[in-house]
N, C-alpha and C positions, 0 to 999 in steps of 0.2 A: 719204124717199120724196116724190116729188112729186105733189101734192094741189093745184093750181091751174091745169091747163088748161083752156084760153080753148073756150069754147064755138064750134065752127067749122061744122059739117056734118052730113050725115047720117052716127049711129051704127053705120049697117047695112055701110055704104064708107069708114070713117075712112083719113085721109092719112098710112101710115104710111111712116116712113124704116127702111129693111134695112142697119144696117150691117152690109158681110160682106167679106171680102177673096177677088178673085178669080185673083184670082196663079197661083195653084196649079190642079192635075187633083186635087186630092184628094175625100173622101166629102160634105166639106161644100160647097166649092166646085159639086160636079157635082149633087148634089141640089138646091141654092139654084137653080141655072138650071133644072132641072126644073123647079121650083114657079114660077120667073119666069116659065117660056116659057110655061108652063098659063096661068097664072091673069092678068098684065102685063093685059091687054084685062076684064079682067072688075071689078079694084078700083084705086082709087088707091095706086097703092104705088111709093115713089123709093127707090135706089137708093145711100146714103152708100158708095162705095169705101174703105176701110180700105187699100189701095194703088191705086195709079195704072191699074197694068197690067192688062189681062185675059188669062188665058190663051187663045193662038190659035186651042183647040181650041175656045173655049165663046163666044169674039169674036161669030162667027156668031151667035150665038142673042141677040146686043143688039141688033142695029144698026138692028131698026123703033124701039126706045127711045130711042137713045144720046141723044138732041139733048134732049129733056125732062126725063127721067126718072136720069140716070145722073149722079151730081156727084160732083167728087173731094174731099174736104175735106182735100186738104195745099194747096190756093191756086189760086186762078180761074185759066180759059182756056188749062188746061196749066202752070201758072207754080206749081211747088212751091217755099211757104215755107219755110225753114230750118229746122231746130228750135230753134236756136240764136236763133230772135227768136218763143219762146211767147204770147209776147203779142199779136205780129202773127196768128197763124195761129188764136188764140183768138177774136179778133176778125174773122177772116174766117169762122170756122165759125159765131158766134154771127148775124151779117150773113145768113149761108147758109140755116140752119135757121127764121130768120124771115120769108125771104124765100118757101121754099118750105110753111110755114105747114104744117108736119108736126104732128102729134095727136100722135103717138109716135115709139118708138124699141126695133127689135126688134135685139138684136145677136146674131149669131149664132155662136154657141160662144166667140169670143172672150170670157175671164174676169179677165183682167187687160192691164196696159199699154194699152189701148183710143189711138186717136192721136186721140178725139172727146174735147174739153168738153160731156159733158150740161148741158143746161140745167135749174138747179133746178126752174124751172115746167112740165116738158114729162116725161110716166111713158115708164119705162124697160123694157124688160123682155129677159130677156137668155131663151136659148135654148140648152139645155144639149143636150151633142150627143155627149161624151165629157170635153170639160175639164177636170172635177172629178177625174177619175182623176189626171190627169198633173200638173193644180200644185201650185206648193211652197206651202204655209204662208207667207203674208203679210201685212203689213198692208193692202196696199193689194186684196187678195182679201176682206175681210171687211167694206170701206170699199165697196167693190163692190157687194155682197151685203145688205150695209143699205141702200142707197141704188133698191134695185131698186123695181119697183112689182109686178111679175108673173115668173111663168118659163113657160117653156115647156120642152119636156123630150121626148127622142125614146122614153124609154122609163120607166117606176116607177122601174127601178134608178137611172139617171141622177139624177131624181128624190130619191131616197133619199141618194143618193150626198152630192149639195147639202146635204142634209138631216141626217143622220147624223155625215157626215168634218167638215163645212165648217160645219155650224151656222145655213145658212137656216132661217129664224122658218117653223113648221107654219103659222103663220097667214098665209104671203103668199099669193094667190091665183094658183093655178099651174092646167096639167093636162098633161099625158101626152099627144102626138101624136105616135103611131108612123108612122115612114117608110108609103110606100105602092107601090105596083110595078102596073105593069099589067099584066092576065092574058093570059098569052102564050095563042096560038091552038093552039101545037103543045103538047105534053105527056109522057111518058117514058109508055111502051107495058108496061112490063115481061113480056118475054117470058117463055115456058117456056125453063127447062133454062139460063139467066145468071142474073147478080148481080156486079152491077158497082158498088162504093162508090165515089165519090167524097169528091174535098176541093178546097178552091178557097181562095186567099190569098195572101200574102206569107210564105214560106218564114223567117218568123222566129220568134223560142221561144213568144212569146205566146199565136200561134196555135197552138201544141202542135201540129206537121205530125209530131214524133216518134210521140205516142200516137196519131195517127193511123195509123202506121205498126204500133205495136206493136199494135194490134188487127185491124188486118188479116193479121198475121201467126198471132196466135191463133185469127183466123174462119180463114185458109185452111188451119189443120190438121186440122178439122172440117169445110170444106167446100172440095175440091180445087178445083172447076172456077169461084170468086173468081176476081177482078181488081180491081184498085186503080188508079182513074187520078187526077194531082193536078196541076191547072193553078198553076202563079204559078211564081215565080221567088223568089231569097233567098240570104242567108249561109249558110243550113242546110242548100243543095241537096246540095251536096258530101258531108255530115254523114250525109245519106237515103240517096244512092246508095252510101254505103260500107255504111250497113247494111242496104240490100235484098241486095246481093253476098254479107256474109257471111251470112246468113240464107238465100239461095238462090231468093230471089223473082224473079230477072231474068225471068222469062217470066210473070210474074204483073202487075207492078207497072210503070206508062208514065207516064215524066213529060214532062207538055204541053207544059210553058214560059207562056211568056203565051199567053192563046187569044183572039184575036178572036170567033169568032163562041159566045159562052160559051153562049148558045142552044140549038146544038148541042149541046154539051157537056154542061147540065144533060139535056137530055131526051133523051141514049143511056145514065143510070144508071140504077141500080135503089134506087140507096137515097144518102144524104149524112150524112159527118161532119164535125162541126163543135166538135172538144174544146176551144176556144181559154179559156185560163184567167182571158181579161180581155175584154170583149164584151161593150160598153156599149147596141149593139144586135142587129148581127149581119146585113148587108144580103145576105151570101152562103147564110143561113138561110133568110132569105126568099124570092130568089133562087131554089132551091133548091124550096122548095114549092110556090112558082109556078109549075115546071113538073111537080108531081104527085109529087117525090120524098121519101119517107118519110125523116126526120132525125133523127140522134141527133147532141142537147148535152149539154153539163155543166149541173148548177143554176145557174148565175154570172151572173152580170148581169144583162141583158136578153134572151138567150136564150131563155129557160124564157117569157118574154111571147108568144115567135110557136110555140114547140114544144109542145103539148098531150098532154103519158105519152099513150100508149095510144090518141091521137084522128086526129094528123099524123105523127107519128114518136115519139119516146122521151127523156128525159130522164133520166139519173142524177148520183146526188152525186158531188161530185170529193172522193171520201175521201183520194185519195191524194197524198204531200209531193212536192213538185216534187222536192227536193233527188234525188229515184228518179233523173232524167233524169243527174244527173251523170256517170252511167257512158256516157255516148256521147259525152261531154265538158262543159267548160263552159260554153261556147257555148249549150247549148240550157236556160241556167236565166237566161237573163238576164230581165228585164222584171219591171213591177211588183209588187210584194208583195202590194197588197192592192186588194180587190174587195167588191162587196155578194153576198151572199149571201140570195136570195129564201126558201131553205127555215128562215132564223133572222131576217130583216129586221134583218140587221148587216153592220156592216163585218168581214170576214174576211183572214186569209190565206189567199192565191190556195192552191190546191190542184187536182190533176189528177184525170183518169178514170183508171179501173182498166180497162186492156187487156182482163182474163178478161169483168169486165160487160159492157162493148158487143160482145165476141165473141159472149154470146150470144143479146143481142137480134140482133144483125145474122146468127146464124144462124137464128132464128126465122124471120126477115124473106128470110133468099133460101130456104129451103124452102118459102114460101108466096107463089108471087106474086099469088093473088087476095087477102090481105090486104097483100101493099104496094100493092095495084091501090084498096082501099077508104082506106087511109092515106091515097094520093096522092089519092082524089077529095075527103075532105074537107079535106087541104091546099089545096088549087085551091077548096072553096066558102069554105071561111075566107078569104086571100087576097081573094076575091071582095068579099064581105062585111064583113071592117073593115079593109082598107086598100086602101082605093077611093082614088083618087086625085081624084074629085071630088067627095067630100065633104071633102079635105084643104083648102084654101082657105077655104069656109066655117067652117070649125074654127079656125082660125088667126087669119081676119078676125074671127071671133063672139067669141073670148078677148080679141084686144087693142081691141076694142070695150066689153066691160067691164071692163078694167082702167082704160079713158079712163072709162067712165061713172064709175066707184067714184071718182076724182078731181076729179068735176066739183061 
């Protein structure tokens, strides 16, 4: 760990460096530019590219920075060093990092191969965001992981995850910053006389779009006048539509595709599910209450953090073996084995919802729409309340401020 940074500035605005790769449209890529576009004006904070490129859709949201704040660290002025000459580019990044006189070094999700030389004198802290699920077992993960000075962590499970699988020391000084969303002005009305569930994702097994499937088919036997709508796209669309047909749901059940204006979409349901058996945070949960909609998760990950039994929507165990899913084929078991488990504070085999359980909170829930009308209102003050988006910034800057203090 590094225990010798040079005393430089005020603790309250330390100069930190974001390494993060923007390459991508993905979860980390598009919330990183949220938190830059917010905050960029408010702290000193530079910008290490892990790749060259930015994606064109997020380009826009640099370019009052680019000229200061944005550096490439594979070689000056556009001119990428080889990797094939490591000594040269070690030496251009070490050159880099003390030119721009960085406090720290926040990396974000990226847990191994990093294409940065940390400087032993300079605290590190990495920002776990799902990683921990997906890598293999290595040495250069646990070279990693000793060498840190802090974490950051989008949710406990993640947190845990580090903790438990991976073997981060309890003693590093970390905490928990959940995603943050801002409160939409519109909200989901839940009418008399509908009940409309939703699901939102990529149509792949993880996210369990099957059990999502088979629970709606179990609520609409008890309650006719359901509808199912499920935006996203996926390998398993084909898989869904053969079993709403045999099932006989075609007038029931509407798939979106991808939806642009998702807006709309959260706030014409009555209720959201969300069974995915691996879901390190869960931003379509959030998503989701943000516009006032009552949500039923599995216990698993990060989850059970934004859904409160009985307060926002409903939470039940995933008792059930994935291997169930086999019978629609193989396709819908692929994806991780194992998960944290918040209702035992361990690492588990992944395990699904039980279709008959969320049938019958979710018939409870379209029988009564003044209590999905109280769910959703304190979904929307929660929301409100801890995942403000500006007090995100301060949280963030206030941690690796004392991670620099504790090395000084």
């Amino acid at each position: 760990m590094a225990r010798k940074a040079v005393d430089k500035q005020d603790l309250s605005n330390p100069r930190i460096g974001h390494l993060v790769s923007l390459k991508n449209l993905g979860g980390v890529e598009r919330y990183f530019t949220r938190y830059y576009s917010r905050f960029a004006d408010d702290y000193d904070q530079h910008i290490l590219k892990q790749t060259d490129d930015i994606h064109s859709l997020l380009a826009p949201y640099y370019k009052t920075h680019a000229a200061g704040r944005i550096h490439s660290i594979k070689g000056p002025r556009g001119i990428k060093i080889p990797r094939a000459f490591p000594g040269f580019r070690s030496r251009y990044q070490k050159a880099l990092l003390e030119r721009l006189g960085l406090e720290a070094i926040l990396v974000w999700a990226k847990i191994v191969n990093h294409p940065l030389s940390f400087p032993d004198n300079m605290p590190v802290v990495h920002f776990e965001r799902g990683s921990a699920w997906l890598v293999n077992d290595q040495p250069a993960l646990h070279a990693y992981l000793k060498r840190l000075d802090g974490a950051l962590c989008n949710s406990y499970a993640a947190l845990r995850m580090l903790q438990l699988k991976w073997g981060l020391s309890p003693e590093l000084p970390s905490r928990v910053l959940y995603n943050t969303i801002e409160l939409p002005a519109n909200h989901t009305m839940h009418p008399e006389g509908r009940f409309r569930l939703g699901f939102a994702g990529r149509l792949v097994p993880l996210k369990a779009p099957m059990v999502a499937l088979e629970a709606f088919a179990e609520l609409k036997a008890r309650c006719p006048h359901a509808e199912f709508w499920i935006a996203g796209e996926g390998p398993l669309e084909e898989t869904l539509r053969n079993q709403v047909e045999q099932w006989g749901l075609e007038d029931s059940v509407r798939f979106c595709g991808l939806v642009d204006d998702m807006a709309s979409f959260y706030s014409s349901l009555d209720a959201f599910i969300c069974p995915s058996w691996r879901e390190p945070f869960g931003n379509v949960a959030q998503e989701a209450l943000a516009y006032g909609v009552p949500t039923l998760v599995g216990a698993v990950d990060g989850l059970a953090e934004q859904v409160q039994d009985g307060v926002n929507g409903a939470v039940l165990s995933p008792r059930r073996e994935r291997r169930e899913l086999a019978k629609y084929g193989q396709a819908c078991l692929q994806g991780p084995d194992e998960v944290y488990s918040p209702e035992r504070d361990a690492i588990v085999q992944a395990g699904i919802l039980a279709p008959e359980e969320a049938a019958r909170v979710l018939e409870d829930w379209a029988g009564n729409p003044a209590l999905r009308r109280e769910l959703g209102a304190r979904a929307r003050a929660r929301i409100r309340d801890e995942f403000n988006i500006d007090q995100y910034g301060q949280q963030l800057v206030g941690f690796m401020s004392e991670v620099i203090a504790r090395g000084r």
